[in-house]
PyMOL commands that place a pseudoatom at each C-alpha (Angstrom):
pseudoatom trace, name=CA, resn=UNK, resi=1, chain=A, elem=C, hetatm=0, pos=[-1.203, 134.280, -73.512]
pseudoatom trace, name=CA, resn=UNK, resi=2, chain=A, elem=C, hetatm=0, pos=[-4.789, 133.028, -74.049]
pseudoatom trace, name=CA, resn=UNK, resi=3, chain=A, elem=C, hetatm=0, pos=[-3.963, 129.830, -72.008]
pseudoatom trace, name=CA, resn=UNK, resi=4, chain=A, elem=C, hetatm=0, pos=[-2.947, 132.030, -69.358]
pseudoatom trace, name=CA, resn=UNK, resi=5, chain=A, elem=C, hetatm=0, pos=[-6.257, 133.937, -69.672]
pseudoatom trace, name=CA, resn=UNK, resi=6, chain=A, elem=C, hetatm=0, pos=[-8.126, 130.935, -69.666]
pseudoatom trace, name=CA, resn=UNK, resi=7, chain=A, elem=C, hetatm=0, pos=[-6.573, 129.793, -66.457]
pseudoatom trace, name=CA, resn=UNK, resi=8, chain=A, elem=C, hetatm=0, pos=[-7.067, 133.447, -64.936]
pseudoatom trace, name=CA, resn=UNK, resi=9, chain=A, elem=C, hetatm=0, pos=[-11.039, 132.921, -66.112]
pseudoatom trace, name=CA, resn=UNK, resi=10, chain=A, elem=C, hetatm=0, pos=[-10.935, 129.756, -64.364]
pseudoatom trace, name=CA, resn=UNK, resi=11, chain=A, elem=C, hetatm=0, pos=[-9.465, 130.607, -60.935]
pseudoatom trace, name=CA, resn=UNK, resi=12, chain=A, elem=C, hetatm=0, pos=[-11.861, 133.788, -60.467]
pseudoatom trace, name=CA, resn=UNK, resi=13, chain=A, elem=C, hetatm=0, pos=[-14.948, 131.545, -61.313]
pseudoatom trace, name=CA, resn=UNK, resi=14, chain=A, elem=C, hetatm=0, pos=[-13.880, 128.194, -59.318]
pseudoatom trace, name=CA, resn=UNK, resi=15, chain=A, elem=C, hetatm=0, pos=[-12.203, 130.601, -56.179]
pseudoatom trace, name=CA, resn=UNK, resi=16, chain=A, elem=C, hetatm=0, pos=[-9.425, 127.985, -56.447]
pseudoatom trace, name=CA, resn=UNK, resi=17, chain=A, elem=C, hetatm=0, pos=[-5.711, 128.477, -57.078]
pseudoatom trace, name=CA, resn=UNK, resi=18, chain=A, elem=C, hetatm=0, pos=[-5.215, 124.643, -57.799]
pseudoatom trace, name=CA, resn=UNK, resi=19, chain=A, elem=C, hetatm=0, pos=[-8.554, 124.092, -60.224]
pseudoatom trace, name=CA, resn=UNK, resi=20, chain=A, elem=C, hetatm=0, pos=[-5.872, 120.493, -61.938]
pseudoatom trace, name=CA, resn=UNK, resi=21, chain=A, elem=C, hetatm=0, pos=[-3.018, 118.995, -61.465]
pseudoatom trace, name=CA, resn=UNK, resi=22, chain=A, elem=C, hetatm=0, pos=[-1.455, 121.442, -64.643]
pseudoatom trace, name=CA, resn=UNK, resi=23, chain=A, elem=C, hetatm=0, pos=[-1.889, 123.774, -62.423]
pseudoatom trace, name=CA, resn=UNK, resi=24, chain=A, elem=C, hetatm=0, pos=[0.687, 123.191, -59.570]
pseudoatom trace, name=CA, resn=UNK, resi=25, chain=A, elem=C, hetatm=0, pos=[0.817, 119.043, -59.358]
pseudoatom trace, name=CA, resn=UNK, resi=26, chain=A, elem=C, hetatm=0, pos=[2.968, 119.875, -56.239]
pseudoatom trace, name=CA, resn=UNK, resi=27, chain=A, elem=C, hetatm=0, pos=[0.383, 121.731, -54.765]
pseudoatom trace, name=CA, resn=UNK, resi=28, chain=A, elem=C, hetatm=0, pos=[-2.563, 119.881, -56.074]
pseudoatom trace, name=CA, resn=UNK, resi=29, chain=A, elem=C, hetatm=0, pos=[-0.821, 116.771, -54.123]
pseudoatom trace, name=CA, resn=UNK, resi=30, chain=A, elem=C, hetatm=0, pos=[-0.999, 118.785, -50.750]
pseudoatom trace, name=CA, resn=UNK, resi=31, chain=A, elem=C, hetatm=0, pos=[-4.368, 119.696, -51.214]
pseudoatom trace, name=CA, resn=UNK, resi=32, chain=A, elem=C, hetatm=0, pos=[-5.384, 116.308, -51.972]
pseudoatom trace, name=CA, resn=UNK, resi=33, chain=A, elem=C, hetatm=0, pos=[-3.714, 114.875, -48.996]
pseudoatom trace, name=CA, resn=UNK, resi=34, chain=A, elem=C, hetatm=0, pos=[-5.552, 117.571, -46.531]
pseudoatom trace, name=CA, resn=UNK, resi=35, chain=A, elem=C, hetatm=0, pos=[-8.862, 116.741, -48.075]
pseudoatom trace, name=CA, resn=UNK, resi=36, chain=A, elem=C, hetatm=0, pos=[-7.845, 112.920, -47.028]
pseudoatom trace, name=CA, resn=UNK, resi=37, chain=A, elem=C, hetatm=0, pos=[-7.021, 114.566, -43.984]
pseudoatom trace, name=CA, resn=UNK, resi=38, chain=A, elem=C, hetatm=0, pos=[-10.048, 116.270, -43.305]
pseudoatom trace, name=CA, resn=UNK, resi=39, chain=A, elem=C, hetatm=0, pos=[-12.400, 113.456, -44.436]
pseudoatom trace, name=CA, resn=UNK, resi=40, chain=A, elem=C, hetatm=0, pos=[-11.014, 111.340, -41.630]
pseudoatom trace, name=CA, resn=UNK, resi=41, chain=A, elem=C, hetatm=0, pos=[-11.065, 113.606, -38.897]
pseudoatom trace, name=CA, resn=UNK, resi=42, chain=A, elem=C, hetatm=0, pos=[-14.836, 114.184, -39.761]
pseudoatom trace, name=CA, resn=UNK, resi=43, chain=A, elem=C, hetatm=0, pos=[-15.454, 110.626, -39.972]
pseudoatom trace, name=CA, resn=UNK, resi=44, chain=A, elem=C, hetatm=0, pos=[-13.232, 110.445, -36.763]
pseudoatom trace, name=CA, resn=UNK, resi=45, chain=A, elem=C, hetatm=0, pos=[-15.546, 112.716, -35.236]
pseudoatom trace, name=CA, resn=UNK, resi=46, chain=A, elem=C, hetatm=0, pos=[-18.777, 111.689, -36.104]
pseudoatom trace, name=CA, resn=UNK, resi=47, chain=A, elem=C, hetatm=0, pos=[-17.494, 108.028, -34.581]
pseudoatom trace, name=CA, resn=UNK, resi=48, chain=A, elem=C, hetatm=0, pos=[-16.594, 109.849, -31.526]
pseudoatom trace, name=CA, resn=UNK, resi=49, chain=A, elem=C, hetatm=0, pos=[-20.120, 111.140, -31.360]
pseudoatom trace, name=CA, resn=UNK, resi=50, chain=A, elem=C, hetatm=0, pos=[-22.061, 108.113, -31.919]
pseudoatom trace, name=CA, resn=UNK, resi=51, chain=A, elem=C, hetatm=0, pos=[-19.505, 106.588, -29.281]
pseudoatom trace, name=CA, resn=UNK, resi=52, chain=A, elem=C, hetatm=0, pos=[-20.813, 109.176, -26.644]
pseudoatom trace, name=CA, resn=UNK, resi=53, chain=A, elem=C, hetatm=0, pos=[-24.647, 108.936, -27.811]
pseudoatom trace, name=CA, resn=UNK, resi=54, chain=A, elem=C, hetatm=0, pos=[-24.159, 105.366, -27.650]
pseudoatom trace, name=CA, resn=UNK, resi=55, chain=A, elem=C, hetatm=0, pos=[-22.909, 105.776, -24.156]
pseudoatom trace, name=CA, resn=UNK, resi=56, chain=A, elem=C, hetatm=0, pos=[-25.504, 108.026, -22.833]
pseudoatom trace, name=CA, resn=UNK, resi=57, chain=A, elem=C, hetatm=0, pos=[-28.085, 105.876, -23.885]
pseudoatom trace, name=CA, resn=UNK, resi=58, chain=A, elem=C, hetatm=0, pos=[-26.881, 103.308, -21.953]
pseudoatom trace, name=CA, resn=UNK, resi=59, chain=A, elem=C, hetatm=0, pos=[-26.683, 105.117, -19.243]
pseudoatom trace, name=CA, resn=UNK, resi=60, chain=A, elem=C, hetatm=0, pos=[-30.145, 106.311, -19.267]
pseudoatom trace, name=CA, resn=UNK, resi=61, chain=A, elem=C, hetatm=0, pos=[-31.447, 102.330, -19.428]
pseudoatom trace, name=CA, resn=UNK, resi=62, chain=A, elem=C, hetatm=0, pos=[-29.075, 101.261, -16.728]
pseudoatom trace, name=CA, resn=UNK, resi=63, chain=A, elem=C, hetatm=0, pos=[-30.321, 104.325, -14.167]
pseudoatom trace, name=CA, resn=UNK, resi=64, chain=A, elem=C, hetatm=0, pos=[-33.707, 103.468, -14.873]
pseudoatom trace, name=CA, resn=UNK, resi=65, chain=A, elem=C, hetatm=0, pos=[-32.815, 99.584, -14.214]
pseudoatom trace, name=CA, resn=UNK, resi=66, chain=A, elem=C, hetatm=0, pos=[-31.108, 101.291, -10.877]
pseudoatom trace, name=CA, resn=UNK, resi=67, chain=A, elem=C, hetatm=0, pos=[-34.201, 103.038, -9.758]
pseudoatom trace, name=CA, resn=UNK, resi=68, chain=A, elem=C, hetatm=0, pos=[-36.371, 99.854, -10.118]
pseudoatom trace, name=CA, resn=UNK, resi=69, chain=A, elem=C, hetatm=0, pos=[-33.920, 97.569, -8.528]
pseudoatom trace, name=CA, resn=UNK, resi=70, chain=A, elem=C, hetatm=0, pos=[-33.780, 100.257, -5.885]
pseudoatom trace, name=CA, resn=UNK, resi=71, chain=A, elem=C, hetatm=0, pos=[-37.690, 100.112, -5.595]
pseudoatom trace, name=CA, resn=UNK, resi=72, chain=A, elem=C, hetatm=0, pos=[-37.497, 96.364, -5.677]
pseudoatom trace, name=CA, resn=UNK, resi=73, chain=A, elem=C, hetatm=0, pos=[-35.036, 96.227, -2.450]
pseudoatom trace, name=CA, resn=UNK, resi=74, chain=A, elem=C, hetatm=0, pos=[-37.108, 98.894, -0.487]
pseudoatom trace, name=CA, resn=UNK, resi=75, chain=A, elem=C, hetatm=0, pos=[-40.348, 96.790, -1.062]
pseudoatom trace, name=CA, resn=UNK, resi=76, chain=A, elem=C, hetatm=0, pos=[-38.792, 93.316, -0.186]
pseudoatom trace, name=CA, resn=UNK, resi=77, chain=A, elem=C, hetatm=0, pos=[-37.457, 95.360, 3.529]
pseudoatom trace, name=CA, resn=UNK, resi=78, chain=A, elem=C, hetatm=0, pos=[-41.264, 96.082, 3.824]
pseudoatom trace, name=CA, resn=UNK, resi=79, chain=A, elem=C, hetatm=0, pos=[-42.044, 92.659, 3.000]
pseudoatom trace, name=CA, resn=UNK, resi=80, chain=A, elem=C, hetatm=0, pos=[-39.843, 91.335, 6.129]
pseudoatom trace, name=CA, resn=UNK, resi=81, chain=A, elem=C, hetatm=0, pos=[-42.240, 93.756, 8.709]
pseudoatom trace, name=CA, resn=UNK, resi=82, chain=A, elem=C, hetatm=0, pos=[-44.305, 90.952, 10.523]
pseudoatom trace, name=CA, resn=UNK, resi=83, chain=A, elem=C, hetatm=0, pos=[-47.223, 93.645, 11.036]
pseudoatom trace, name=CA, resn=UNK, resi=84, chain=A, elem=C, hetatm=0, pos=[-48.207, 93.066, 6.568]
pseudoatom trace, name=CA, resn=UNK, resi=85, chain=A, elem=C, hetatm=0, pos=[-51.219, 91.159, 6.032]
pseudoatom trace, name=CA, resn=UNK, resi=86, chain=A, elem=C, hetatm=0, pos=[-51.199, 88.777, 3.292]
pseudoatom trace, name=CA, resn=UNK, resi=87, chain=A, elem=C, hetatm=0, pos=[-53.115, 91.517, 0.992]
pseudoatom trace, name=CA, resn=UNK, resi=88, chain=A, elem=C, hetatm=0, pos=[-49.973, 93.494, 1.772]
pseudoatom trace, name=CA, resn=UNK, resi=89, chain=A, elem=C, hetatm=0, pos=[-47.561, 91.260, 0.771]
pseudoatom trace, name=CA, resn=UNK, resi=90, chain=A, elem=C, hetatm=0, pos=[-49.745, 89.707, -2.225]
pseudoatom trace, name=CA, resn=UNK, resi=91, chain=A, elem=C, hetatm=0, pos=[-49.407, 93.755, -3.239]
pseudoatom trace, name=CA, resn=UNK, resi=92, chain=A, elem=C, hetatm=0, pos=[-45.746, 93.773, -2.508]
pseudoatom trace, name=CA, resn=UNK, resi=93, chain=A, elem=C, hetatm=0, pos=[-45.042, 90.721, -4.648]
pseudoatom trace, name=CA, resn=UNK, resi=94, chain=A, elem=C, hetatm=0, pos=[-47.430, 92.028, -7.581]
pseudoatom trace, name=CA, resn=UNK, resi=95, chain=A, elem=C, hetatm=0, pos=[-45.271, 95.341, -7.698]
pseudoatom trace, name=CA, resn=UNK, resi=96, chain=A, elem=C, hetatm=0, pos=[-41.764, 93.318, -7.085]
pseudoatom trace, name=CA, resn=UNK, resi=97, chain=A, elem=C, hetatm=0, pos=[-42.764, 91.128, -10.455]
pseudoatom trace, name=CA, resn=UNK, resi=98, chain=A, elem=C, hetatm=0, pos=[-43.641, 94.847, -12.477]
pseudoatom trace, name=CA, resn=UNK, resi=99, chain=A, elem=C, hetatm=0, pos=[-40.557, 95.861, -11.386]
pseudoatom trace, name=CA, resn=UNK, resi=100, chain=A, elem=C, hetatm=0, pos=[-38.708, 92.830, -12.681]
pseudoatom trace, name=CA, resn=UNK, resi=101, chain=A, elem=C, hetatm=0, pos=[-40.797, 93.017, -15.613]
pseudoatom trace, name=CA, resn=UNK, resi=102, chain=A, elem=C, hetatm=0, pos=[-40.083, 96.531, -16.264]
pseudoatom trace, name=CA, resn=UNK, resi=103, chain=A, elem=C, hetatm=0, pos=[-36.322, 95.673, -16.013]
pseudoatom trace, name=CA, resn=UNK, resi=104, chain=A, elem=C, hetatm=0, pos=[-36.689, 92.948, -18.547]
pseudoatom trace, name=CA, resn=UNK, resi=105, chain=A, elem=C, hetatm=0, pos=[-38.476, 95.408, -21.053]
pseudoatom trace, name=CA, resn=UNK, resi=106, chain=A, elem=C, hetatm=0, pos=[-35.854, 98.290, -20.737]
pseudoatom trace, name=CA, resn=UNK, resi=107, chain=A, elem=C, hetatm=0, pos=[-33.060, 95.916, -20.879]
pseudoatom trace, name=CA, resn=UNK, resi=108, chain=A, elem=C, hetatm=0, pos=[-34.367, 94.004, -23.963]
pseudoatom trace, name=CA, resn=UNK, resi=109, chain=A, elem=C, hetatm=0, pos=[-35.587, 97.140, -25.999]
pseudoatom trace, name=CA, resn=UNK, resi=110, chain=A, elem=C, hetatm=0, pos=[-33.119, 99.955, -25.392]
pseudoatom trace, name=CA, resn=UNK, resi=111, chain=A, elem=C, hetatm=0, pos=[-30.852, 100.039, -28.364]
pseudoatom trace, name=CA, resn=UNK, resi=112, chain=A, elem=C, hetatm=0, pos=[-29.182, 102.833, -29.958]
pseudoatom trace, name=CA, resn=UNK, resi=113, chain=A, elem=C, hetatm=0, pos=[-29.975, 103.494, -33.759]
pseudoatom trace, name=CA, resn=UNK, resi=114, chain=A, elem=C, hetatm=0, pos=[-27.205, 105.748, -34.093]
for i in range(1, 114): cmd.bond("trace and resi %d" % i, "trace and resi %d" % (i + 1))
show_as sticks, trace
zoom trace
């Protein structure tokens, strides 16, 4: 009877039914394997997560890589205009190597840090 009480005591202060294994070992197994359970599927998820962050931050470099490359091919059509003095093309090539520049920067520094 007062081991009875005492386990009574202890389920109303813990808010468990299964506080040990003495308590239902079947039971305490289940709950054990769920919390295994659960522990992976959070881990799962937070993988999952870094998998799409890691993703979208590629993404973001490689449109930014697009829209210079992009610039870079507009500028070398205005190079081929026979009416560009050689100012304009010295101007042309000094914004075709920023471009390229600015391509090697975001390609060697975007990393994701998760």
């Amino acid at each position: 009877s007062q081991s009875a009480l005492g386990t009574a005591i202890e389920r109303l202060s813990s808010g468990l039914r299964i506080n040990s294994a003495k308590d239902d070992a079947a039971g305490q197994a289940i709950a054990n394997r769920f919390t295994a359970n659960i522990k992976g599927l959070t881990q799962a998820s937070r993988n999952a997560n870094d998998g799409i962050s890691i993703a979208q931050t590629t993404e973001g470099a490689l449109n930014e890589i697009n829209n210079n490359l992009q610039r870079v091919r507009e500028l070398a059509v205005q190079s081929a205009n026979s009416t560009n003095s050689q100012s304009d093309l010295d101007s042309i090539q000094a914004e075709i190597t920023q471009r390229l520049n600015e391509i090697d920067r975001v390609s060697g520094q975007t990393q994701f840090n998760g």
